[in-house]
N, C-alpha and C positions, 0 to 999 in steps of 0.2 A: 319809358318802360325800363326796369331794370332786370338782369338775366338773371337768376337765382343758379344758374349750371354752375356749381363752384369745383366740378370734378373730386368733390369727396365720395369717400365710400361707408355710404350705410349700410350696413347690414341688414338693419329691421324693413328697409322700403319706406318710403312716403309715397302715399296715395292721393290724387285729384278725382272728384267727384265731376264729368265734364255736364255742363251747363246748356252748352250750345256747339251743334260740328258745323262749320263751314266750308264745306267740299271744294269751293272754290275760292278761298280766300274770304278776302273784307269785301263786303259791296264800293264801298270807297277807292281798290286798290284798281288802277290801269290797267294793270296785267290780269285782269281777275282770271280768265280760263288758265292763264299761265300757272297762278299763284299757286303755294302748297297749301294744303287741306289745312285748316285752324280750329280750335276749338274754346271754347272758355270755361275755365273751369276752376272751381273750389278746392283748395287742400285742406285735405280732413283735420292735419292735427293743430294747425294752427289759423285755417280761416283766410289764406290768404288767398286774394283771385285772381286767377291767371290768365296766360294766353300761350294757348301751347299748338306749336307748330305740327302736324303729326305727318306719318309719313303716308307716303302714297297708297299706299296696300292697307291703312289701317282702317279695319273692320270694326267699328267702333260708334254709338249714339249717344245720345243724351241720356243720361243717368248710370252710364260705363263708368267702372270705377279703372283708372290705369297708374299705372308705374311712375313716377317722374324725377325717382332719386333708388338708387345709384344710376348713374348717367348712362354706365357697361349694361346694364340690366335690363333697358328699358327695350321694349318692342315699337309699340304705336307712336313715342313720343320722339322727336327730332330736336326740337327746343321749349325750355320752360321760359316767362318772363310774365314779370310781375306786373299788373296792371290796375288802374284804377276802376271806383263802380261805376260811375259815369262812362268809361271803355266797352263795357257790356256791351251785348246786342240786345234786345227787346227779347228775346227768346229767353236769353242768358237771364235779366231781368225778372221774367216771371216765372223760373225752374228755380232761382234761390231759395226761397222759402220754404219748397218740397226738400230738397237737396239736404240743406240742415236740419228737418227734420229727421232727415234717414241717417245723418251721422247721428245725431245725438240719443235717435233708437236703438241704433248698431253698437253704441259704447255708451249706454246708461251710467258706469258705475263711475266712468270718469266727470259726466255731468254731476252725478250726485255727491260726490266729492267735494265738486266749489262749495254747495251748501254744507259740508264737511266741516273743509279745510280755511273757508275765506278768513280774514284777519282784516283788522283795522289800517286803514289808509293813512288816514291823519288821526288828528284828536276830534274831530268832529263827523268823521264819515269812516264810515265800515264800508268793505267789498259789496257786502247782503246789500249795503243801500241800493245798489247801481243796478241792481234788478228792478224794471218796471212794478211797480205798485208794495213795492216792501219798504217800511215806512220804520222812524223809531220801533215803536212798540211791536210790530212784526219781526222785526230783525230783532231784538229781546228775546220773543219768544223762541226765534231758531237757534239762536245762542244759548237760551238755557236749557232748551228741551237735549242739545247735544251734549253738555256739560252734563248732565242729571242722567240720561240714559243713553249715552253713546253713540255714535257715528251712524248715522241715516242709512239703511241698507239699498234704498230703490228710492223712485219719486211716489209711489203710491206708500212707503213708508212716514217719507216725510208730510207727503199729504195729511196724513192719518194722526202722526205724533204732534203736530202743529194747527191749532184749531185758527182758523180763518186763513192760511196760506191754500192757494185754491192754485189746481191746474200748476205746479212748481216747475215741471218741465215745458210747459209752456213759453214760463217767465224767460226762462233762460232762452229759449230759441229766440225771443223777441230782441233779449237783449245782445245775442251775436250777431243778429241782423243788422240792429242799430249801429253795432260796432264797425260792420262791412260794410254799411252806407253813409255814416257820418264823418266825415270832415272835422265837425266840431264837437268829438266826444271826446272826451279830455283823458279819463283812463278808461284801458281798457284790460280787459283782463282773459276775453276768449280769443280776439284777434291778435297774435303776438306781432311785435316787432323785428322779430329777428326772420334772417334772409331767408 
């Protein structure tokens, strides 16, 4: 695991979406009654999944949205650290799917944006491709339909200005999933890299 606590200070706040609380630690750990309360959880603006220590008193469930940057700020959370999807519990496991669907309903306009803003990879692959089921001619038509009459307001916009792209915010939750569960997805473009 790696600790994301870099002791900087954000102003705006980073939020984790928690997944799973474990009141008494990991089933795994010796100490369980001893251990501190754990939880697993999602950060909204970059996708990364964590394992957040919380503290005693934190009154706090699954699908709580909490604190985990600025470090001074935070109430429920004791430590943040980065973890892999395999680390999950089975709870954590089956609330991801809910989970990113509530960020990406909470900030529509930033989702709608990728289909905006994406740009070409290489000389043979576009952003638009790395969406499940958008193919050449699909990715044509989001490209020209945004060139020709400007930047997608919503996903029922772009549903509408793009004929055969079906369900678009769908595509997208599928493909942040993929990005939080695969190992071997080569770019990524919702789950960022950085700490």
């Amino acid at each position: 695991m790696t600790t994301t606590d870099s002791g900087d200070t954000d102003t705006t706040g980073e939020y984790a979406v928690l997944l799973d609380v474990l009141r008494h630690g990991r089933r795994s750990d010796n100490r369980r009654f001893d251990s501190p309360p754990l939880g697993y959880a999602l950060a909204e603006s970059n996708f990364h999944l964590l394992e957040l220590t919380l503290t005693e008193d934190a009154d706090v469930s699954i699908g709580d949205r909490v604190l985990i940057s600025p470090v001074e700020s935070r109430d429920d959370v004791e430590r943040v650290s980065r973890i892999s999807y395999d680390d999950l519990s089975n709870t954590a496991h089956s609330e991801l799917e809910y989970v990113v669907k509530d960020i990406v309903d909470a900030d529509e306009p930033r989702f709608v944006d990728f289909y905006n803003d994406a740009q070409p990879i290489t000389l043979r692959l576009h952003q638009l491709n790395l969406l499940p089921g958008i193919g050449k001619k699909l990715r044509d038509k989001v490209l020209e339909e945004r060139k020709r009459y400007g930047p997608f307001e919503s996903f029922d916009d772009l549903e509408e200005r793009v004929s055969g792209l079906h369900h678009p915010k769908d595509i997208v939750i599928e493909r942040i999933l993929e990005e939080i569960d695969g190992n071997d997805v080569k770019y990524k473009t919702f789950v960022r890299a950085d700490a």
